[in-house]
C-alpha positions, 0 to 999 in steps of 0.5 A: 085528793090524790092521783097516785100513778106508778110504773113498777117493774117487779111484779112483787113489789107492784103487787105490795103497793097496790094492796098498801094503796087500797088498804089505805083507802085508795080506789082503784081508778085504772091498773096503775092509777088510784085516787085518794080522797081522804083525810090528811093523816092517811094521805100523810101515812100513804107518803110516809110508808112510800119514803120508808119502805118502797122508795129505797126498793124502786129501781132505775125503770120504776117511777111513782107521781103523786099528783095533789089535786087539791094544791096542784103539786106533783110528788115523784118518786124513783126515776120520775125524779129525773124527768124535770132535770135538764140531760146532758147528751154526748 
């Protein structure tokens, strides 16, 4: 099972998201979180479709988490990436 939880600030592209999550399955658990219980070849599409065709449009104030609760991973996406990285301050 998946948790996709995403922060996206163009309401356009939001939307598109949303409506890609639930036509592949994903149930709408609160506004910006969904959970994915389904087979592997879905949950595989849901992450290529992410790669090809949102990662690029995200900016620098979106994020996606894919939290795999099955093999307790967290994939991230647009300015998630950044938050496990240690910043420098000057």
């Amino acid at each position: 099972m998946l948790i996709i939880s995403y922060d996206i600030s163009s309401t356009k592209l939001r939307t598109k998201f949303a409506k890609m999550l639930t036509k592949n399955g994903a149930i709408r658990l609160q506004y910006s979180v969904y959970e994915v219980n389904n087979t592997g070849r879905i949950l595989d599409n849901i992450r290529l479709k992410i790669n090809t065709f949102y990662s690029d449009k995200f900016t620098k104030d979106d994020s996606v988490m894919i939290f795999n609760t099955n093999s307790e991973t967290i994939e991230k996406y647009g300015n998630a990436i950044h938050r496990d990285k240690d910043m420098l301050f000057f």
